[in-house]
N, C-alpha and C positions, 0 to 999 in steps of 0.2 A: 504494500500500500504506500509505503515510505516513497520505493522510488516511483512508482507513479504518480503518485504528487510531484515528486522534485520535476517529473519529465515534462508534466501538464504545466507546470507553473515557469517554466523557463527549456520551451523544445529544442530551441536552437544549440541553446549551450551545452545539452545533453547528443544532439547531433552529433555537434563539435570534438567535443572528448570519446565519442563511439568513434570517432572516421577518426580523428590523430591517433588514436589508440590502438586500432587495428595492425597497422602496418608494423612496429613493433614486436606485437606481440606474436606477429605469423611469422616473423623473423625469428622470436625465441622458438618457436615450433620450429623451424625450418632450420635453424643451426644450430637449435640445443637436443629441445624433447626430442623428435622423431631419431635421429644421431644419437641419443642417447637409448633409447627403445632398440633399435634396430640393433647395435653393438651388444646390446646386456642380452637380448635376447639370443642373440646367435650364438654369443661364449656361455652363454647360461646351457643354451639347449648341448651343445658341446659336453660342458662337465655332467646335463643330467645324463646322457647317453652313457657315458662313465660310470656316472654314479650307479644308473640303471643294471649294467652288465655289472658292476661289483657288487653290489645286492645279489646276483642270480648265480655270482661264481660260486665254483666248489673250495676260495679258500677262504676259511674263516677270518684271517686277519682283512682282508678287502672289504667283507661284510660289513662288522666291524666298523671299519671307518668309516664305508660310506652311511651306514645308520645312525651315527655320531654327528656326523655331519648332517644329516637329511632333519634329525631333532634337535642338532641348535638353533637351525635356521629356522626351521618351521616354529618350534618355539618362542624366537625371541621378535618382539615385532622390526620392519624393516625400519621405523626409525633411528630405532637403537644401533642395527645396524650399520647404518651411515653413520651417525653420530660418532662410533667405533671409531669405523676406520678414518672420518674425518678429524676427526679434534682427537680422539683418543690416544690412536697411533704414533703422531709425534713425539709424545712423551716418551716412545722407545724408540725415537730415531727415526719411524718410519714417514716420513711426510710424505703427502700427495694431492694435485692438484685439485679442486672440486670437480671438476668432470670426470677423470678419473677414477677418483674414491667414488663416486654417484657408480660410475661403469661398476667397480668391482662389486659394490652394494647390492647392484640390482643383476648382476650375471650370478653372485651366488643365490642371492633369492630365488630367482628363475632356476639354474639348474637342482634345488633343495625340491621346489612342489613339483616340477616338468621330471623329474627322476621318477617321482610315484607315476607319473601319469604315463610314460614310455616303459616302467616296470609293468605296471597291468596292458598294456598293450602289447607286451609280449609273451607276457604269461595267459593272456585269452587266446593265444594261436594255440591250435589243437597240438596236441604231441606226434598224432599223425604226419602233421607237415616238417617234422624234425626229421620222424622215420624216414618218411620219402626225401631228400636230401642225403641222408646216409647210406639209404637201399642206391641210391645212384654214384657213390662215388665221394660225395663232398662231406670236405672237412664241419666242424663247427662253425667259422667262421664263415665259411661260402654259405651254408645252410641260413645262419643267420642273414646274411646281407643279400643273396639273390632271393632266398623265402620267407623269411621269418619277417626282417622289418621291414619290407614293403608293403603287406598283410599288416603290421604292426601300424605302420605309419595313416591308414585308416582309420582306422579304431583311435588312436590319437588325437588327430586333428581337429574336430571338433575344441578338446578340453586344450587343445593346447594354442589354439586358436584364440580362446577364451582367455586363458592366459598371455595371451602379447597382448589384447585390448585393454586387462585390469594392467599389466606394465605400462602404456600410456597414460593413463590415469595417475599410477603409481609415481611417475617420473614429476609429480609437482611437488613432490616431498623433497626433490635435490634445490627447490628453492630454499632448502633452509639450511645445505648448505653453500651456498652464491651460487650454486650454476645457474645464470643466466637464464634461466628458459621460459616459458609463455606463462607461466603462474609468476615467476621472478616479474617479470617484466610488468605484466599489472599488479604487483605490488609497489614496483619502484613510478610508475604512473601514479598508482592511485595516494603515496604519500606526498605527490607533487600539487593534487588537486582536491584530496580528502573526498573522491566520490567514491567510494570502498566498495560498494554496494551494487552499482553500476558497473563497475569496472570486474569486479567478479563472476558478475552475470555475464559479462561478455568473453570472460578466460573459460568460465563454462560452455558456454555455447560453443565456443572452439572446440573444447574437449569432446563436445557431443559430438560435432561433424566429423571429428577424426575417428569419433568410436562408431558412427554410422557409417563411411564409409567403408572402414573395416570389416565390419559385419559383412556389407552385402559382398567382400572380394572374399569373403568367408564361406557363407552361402556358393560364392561361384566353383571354389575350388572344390568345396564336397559335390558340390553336383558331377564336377570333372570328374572328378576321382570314382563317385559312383559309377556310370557311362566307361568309363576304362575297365572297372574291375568286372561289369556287366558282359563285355566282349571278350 
């Protein structure tokens, strides 16, 4: 109700701070958030894959870690996280940039839940399709990457889908510590003109469009993917 008063009672100047404001902030999208998403997700998806096949191996100490690892993370929430490896770390030397501690933040997060989710999508492949793989010849490893996870990588996609769109979202937490990106930026706007209100509404509404489009290239690729494994 707030800001539609403020909007009703002075449009122009509300105009104004929408349209200077945009440009900005699609700029923190376009060379912080999305660059930031994309990186954490692909090292992320990386270590779950790791982490995934060390959960399914036959040595205990692999296990081990990676179930250590899959419950700190999962445990501890990602601000703490960042906060870690941001401000924490120096105190033993380790320094690093904010965009980078934001990357390592959010590629362990990613590869912590994305390991559960490539674990059960390889453990719902029948044991059958292990057999046949072996009845012909191939090793473990062939069996897995010509049968197994491409069969797997189905069953996936959806949840892990899901999970790059909540990493979007997720990536307005590195506003707290400096990365620059489209929440940073209507922050550093909005202390300039105190519309807080406005200016949030409008880093949202960006958020929405990235997570809509998302969706529907989401939507495109399960459909592909159905249609392929149909033929």
């Amino acid at each position: 109700m707030f800001l539609l008063n403020s909007i009703l009672q002075d449009p122009q100047r509300m105009m104004d701070i929408l349209q200077s404001s945009l440009l900005p902030m699609v700029k923190g999208a376009l060379y912080y958030s999305i660059p930031l998403t994309m990186i954490s997700f692909i090292l992320g998806m990386i270590l779950a894959i790791l982490t995934a096949l060390a959960r399914l191996s036959g040595f205990s100490i692999l296990r081990g870690i990676a179930r250590v690892y899959v419950s700190a993370i999962r445990g501890t929430p990602l601000l703490v996280q960042l906060f870690i490896i941001f401000y924490g770390l120096p105190s033993i030397g380790l320094k690093f940039d904010p965009f980078p501690s934001a990357v390592i933040a959010f590629s362990l997060n990613v590869g912590a839940y994305a390991s559960e989710i490539v674990r059960a999508a390889i453990q719902s492949i029948a044991k059958g399709q292990w057999e046949a793989g072996y009845s012909i010849g191939m090793t473990y490893g062939q069996t897995l990457k010509r049968i197994v996870l491409p069969q797997a990588a189905r069953v996936s996609i959806p949840p892990l889908s899901n999970s790059f769109i909540s990493l979007v979202k997720d990536t307005s937490l590195a506003s707290l510590i400096l990365v620059t990106e489209l929440f940073r930026r209507a922050q550093e706007i909005a202390a300039t003109n105190y519309q807080f209100l406005l200016l949030y509404v409008e880093a949202a509404f960006l958020y929405w469009i990235m997570c809509f489009i998302l969706t529907i290239i989401q939507d495109r690729i399960e459909s592909r993917l159905d249609r392929y494994i149909a033929k």
